[in-house]
C-alpha positions in Angstrom: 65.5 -26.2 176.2 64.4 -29.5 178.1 62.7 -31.8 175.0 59.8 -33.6 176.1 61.3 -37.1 175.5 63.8 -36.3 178.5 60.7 -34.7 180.6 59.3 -38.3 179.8 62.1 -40.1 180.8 62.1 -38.6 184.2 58.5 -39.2 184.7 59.2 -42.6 183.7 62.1 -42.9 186.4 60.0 -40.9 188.8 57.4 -43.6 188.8 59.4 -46.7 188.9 61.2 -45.4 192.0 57.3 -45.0 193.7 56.7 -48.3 192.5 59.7 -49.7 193.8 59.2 -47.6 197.3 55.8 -49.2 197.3 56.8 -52.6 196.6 59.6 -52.2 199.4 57.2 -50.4 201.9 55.1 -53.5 201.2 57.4 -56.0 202.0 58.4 -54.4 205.3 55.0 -54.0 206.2 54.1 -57.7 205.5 57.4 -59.0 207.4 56.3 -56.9 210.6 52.7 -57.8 210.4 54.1 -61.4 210.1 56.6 -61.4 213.7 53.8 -59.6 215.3 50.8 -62.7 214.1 53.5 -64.9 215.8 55.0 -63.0 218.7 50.5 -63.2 219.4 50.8 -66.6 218.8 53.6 -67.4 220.9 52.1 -65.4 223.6 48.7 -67.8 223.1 50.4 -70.7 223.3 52.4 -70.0 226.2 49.1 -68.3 228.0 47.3 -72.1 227.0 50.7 -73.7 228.8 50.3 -71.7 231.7 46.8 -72.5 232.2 47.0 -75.9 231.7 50.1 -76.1 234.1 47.5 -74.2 236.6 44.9 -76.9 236.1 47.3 -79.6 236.4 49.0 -78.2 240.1 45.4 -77.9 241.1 44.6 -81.4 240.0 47.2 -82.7 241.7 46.5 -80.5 245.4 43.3 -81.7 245.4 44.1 -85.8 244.8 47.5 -85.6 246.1 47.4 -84.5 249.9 45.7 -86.2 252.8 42.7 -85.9 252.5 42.7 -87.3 249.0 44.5 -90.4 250.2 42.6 -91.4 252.6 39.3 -90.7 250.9 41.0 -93.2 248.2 42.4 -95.4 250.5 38.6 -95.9 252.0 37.0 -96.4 248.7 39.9 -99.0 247.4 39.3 -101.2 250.6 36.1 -101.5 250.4 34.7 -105.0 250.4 31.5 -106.6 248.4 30.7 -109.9 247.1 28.6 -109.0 244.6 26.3 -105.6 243.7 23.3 -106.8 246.0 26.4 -107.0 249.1 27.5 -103.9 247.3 24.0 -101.9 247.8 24.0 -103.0 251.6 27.0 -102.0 252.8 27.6 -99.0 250.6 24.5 -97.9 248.9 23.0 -94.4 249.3 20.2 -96.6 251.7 23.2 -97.5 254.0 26.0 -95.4 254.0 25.9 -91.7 252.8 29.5 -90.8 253.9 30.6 -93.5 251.7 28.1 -92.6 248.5 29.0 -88.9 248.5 32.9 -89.8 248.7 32.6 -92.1 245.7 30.2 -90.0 243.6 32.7 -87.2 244.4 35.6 -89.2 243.3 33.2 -90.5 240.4 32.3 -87.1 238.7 35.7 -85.5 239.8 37.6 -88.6 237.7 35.0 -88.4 235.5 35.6 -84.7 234.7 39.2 -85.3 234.2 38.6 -87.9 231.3 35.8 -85.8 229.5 38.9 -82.7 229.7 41.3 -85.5 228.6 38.9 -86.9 225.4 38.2 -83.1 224.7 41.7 -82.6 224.7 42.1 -79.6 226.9 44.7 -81.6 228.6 47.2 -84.0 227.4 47.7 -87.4 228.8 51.1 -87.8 229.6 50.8 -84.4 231.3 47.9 -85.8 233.4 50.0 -89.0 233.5 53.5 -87.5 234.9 51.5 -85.4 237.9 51.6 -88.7 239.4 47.9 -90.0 240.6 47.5 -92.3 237.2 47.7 -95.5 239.0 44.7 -93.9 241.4 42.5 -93.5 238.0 42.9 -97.1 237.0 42.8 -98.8 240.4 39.3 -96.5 240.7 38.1 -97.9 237.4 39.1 -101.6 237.9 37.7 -101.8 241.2 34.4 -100.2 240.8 34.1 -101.2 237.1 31.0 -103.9 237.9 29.3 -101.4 240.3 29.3 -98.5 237.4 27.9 -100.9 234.8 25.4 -102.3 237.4 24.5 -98.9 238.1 24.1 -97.8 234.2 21.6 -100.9 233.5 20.1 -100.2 236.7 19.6 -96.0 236.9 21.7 -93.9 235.0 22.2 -94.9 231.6 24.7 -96.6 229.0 26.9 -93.4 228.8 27.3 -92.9 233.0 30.8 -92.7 234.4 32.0 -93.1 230.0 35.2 -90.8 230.6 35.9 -92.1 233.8 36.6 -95.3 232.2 38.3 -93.6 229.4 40.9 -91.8 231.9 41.8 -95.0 232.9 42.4 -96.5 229.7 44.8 -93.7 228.7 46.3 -94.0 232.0 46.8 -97.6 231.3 48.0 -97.3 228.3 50.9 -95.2 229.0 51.6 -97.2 232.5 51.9 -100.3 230.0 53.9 -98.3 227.8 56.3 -97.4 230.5 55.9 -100.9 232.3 54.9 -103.6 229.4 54.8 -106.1 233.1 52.4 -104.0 234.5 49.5 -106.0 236.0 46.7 -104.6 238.3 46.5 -106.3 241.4 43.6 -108.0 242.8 44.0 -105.9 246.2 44.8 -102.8 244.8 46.5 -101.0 247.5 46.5 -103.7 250.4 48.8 -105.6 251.7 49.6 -109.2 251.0 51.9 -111.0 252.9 54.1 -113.5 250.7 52.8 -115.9 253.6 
């Protein structure tokens, strides 16, 4: 006859191997459920890479064709000596061509900088597309008229990431080039003559 110590025993060996099935079952369970969490975050981070790549290609076809140079081209030849010259010759009174291409340039730049300080793009990203030295020349030369215009009409905080983008941008152009210097003509010629 079976004795009820061996019955025991069995039992005993019985539920350690559930226990041990459990434990294993466990472990497999928690190793898949971790490749999956980062096979999802792999595909979020390259989805995130894609889109900013997107945004950055149609950065770059808007400012870099054409159109976009001359409309920068036009702007960074303007002439002024001072914001009431400025106002005549440029101003919304005067010249709305010229207003709605720099307010376009304006928000666009400054749209750029506010993604930049939110950090939805990166700044050597935005740097390496290639129209960096446009976002600093664009901030050095209308630098007095924005501040003018923030005493004047729209507040302290008016055109803020604009000037921003072109900080980062000049950062990493000094970074690159420590000799870097903007010129006084910006884009225009100067014969050595």
């Amino acid at each position: 006859m079976v004795d009820l110590s061996e019955i025991q025993a069995v039992y005993y060996m019985v539920a350690a191997t559930g226990v041990l099935v459990a434990a294993a079952y466990y472990v497999m369970n928690m190793r898949a459920s971790r490749k999956s969490q980062e096979l999802a975050q792999k595909t979020q981070e390259q989805t995130l890479e894609t889109r900013k790549l997107q945004f950055l290609t149609t950065t770059v076809q808007f400012l870099m064709n054409e159109e976009g140079f001359k409309t920068i081209g036009e702007l960074l030849n303007m002439e002024w000596t001072d914001y009431d010259d400025f106002e005549k010759k440029y101003g919304s009174d005067h010249g709305l061509d010229n207003y709605a291409k720099r307010y376009y340039i304006i928000t666009y730049y400054n749209m750029l900088g506010a993604f930049l300080r939110e950090k939805l793009i990166d700044a050597e990203s935005l740097y390496n597309t290639g129209p960096a030295i446009q976002f600093i020349f664009f901030w050095h030369k209308f630098k007095g008229i924005i501040e003018r215009q923030r005493e004047l009409y729209v507040g302290a905080d008016y055109g803020r990431d604009l000037e921003f983008l072109s900080d980062e941008m000049m950062k990493i152009k000094l970074r690159k080039d420590p000799s870097f210097k903007v010129p006084e003509t910006f884009m225009r010629y100067v014969p050595s003559n």
